[in-house]
C-alpha positions in Angstrom: -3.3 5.8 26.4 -5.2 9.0 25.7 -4.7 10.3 30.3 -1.0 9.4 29.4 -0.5 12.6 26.7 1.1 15.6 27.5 2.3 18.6 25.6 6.5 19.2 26.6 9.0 21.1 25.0 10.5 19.7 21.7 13.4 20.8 19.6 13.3 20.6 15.8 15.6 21.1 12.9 13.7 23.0 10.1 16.2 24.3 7.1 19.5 23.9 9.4 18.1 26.0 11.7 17.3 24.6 15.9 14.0 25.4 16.4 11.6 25.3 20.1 8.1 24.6 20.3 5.9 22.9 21.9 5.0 19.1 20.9 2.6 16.4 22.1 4.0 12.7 23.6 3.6 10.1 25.8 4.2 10.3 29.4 7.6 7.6 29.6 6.0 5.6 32.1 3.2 4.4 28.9 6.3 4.0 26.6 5.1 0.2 25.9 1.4 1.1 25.5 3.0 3.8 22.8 5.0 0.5 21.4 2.1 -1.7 21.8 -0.1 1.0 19.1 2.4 0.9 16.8 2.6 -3.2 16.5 -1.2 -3.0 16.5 -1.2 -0.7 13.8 1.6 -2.4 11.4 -0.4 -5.4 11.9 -3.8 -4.5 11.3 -2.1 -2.6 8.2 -0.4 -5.7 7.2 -3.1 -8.2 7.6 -6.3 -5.4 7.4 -5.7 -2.7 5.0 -3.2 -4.5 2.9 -4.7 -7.7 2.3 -4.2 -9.6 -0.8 -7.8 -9.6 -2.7 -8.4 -6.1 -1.0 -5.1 -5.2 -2.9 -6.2 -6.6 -5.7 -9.1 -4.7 -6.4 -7.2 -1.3 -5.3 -5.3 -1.6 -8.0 -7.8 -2.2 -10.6 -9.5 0.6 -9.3 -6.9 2.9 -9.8 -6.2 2.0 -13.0 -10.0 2.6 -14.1 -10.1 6.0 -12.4 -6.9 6.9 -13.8 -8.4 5.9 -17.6 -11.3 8.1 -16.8 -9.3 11.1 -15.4 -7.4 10.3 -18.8 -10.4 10.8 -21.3 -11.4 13.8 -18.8 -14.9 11.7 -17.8 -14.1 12.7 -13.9 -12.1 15.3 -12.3 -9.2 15.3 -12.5 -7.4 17.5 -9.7 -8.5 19.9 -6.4 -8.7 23.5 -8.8 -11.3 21.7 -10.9 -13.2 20.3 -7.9 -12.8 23.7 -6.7 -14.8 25.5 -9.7 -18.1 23.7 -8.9 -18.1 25.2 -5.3 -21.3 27.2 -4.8 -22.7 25.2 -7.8 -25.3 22.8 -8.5 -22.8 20.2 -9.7 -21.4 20.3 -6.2 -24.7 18.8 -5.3 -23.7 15.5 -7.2 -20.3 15.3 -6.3 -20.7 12.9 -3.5 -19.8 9.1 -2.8 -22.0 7.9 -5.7 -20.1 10.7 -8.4 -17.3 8.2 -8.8 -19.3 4.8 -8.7 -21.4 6.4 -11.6 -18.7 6.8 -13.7 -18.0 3.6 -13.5 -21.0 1.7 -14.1 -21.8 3.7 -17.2 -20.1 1.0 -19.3 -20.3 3.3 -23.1 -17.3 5.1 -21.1 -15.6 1.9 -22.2 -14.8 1.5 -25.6 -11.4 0.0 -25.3 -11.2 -3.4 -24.6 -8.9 -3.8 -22.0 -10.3 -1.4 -19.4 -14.2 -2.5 -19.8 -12.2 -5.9 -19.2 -11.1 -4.6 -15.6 -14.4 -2.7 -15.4 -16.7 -5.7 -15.6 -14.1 -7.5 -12.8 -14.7 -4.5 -10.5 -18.6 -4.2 -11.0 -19.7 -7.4 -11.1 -16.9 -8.5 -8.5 -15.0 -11.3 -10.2 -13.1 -13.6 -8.7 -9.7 -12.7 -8.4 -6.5 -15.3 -8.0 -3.2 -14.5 -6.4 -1.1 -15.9 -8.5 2.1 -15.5 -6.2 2.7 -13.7 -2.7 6.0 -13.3 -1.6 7.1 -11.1 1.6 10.5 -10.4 2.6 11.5 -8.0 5.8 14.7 -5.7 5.0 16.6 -3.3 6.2 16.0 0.2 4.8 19.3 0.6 3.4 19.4 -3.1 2.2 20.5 -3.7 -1.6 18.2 -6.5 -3.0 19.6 -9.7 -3.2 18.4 -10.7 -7.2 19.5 -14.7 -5.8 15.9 -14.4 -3.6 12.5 -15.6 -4.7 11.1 -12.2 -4.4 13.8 -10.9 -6.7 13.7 -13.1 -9.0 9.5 -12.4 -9.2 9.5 -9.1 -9.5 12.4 -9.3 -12.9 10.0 -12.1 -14.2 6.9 -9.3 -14.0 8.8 -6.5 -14.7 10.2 -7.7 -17.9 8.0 -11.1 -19.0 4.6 -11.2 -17.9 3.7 -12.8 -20.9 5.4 -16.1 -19.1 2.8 -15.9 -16.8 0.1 -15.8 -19.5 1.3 -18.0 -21.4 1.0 -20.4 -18.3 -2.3 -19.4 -16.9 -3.4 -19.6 -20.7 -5.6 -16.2 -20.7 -4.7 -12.4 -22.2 -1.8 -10.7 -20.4 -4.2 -7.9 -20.0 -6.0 -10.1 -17.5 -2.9 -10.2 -15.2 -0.9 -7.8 -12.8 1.3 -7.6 -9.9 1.8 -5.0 -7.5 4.7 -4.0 -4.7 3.8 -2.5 -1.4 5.9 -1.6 1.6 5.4 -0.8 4.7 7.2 -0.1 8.3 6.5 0.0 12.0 7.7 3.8 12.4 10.0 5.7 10.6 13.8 5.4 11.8 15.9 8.5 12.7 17.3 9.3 9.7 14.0 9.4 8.0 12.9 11.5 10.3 15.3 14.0 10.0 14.9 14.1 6.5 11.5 16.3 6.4 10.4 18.5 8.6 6.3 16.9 9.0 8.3 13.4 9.9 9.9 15.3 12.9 6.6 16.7 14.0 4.4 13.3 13.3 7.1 11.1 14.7 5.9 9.3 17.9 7.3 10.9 21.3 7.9 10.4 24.9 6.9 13.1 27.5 10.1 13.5 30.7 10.7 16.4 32.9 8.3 19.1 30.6 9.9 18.1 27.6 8.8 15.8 24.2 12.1 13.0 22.9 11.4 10.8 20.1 10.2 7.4 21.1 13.1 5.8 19.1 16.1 7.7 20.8 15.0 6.1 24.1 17.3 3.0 25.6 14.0 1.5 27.0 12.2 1.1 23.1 11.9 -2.4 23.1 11.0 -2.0 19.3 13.7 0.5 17.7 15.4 -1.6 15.8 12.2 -2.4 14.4 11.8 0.9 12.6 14.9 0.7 10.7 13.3 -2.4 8.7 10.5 -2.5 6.2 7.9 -5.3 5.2 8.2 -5.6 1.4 4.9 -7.7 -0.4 5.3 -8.5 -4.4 1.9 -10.3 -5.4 0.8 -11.6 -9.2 -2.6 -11.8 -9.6 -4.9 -12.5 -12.2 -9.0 -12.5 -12.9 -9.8 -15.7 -12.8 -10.9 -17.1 -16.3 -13.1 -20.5 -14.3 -15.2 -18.2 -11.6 -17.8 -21.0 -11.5 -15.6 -24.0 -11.7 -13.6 -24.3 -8.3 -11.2 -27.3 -9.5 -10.7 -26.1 -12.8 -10.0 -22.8 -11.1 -8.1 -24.7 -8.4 -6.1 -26.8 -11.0 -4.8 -24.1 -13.2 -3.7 -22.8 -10.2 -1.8 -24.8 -8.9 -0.2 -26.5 -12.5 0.6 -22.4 -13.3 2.8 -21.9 -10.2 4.5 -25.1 -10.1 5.6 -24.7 -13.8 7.0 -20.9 -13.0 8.8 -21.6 -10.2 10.3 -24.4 -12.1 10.9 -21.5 -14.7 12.4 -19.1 -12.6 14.6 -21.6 -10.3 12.4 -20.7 -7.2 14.3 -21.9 -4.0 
């Protein structure tokens, strides 16, 4: 794809105001190959960089940084990173400054967070609990009759349902929602001036178009629709034990979707 870029003429709209300059896209004649990237990247994004246990361990991640950056054990913002330039704690601030942190386990006094601290470290198993995905339209008002509605209520306001069914601490469970598109539609674009320059384009007669504004886009209705994924997921209190594990899996889901009318 790379000997089908070219750098054309573009027009943007920055504060009301038409502006010209120059803009790089892909010569019209490699408008599928430019379709074919953005379907391998949604994919691999889906499937790849979004995939359920890898999720799952993001999130408790984040929630330990964000207790450290909390109690001021790690920095937490660019200015402070900024006042070590030059210094000899610059020195230390590399891939293992972070990783440290965490496996220094007296920075853990409270329960809850040393729980998710010793999943992390010593790589527990995790469970998902419930994945439900559901493809939308951007401007689409959720339905609350669907599964995935009626999940993400259930999490949002009773999680202690789902504990009381897996039979462990509610500190030991947690879901998370992630979206995710094949391109951003027109409107979107429009809305911020870095979309209008990032948005994928086509190169025709010495000038740049956006890729979705062209009648021979196989996949722009595509970009007006969004993956959405709601998982539940839980450390798993039998790591050793596959059936027990296996069983309480299984008894826990069937006796919540009971719960929550699942279709």
């Amino acid at each position: 794809m790379i000997r089908l870029i070219n750098i054309g003429e573009a027009e943007f709209n920055v504060g009301g105001i038409s502006e010209k300059v120059n803009a790089m896209g892909v010569n019209i004649k490699g408008i599928h190959t430019l379709e074919h990237y953005l379907m391998a990247r949604y994919f691999s994004y889906s499937q790849v960089t979004m995939h359920r246990t890898t999720s799952a361990f993001e999130s408790l991640a984040k929630t330990i940084i964000w207790f450290l950056a909390e109690n001021g054990r790690i920095y937490t913002d660019y200015d402070s990173i900024k006042k070590i330039v030059g210094k000899k704690e610059f020195l230390a601030f590399d891939d293992s400054y972070l990783w440290n942190r965490i496996g220094n386990k007296s920075l853990f006094i409270d329960s809850t967070y040393a729980t998710y601290r010793d999943a992390l470290i010593e790589r527990k198993r995790i469970k998902i609990l419930y994945e439900i995905k559901e493809i939308r339209n951007k401007q689409y008002c959720p339905d609350p009759r669907t599964n995935y509605s009626k999940l993400k209520s259930a999490v949002e306001t009773n999680l202690k349902l789902f504990a009381s069914k897996l039979g462990i601490p509610i500190e030991r469970i947690g879901y998370l929602e992630q979206k995710m598109s094949v391109d951003k539609s027109l409107d979107e674009i429009f809305k911020d001036e870095i979309d209008q320059k990032e948005a994928p384009r086509v190169f025709i007669n010495n000038r740049t178009s956006l890729l979705v504004d062209q009648q021979a886009c196989l996949i722009k209705e595509m970009f007006d629709k969004e993956l959405h994924i709601l998982r539940v997921f839980y450390i798993d209190p039998w790591p050793y034990d596959r059936d027990k594990s296996n069983e309480l899996h299984k008894s826990a889901k069937e006796s919540i979707g009971c719960e929550l009318n699942f279709n």
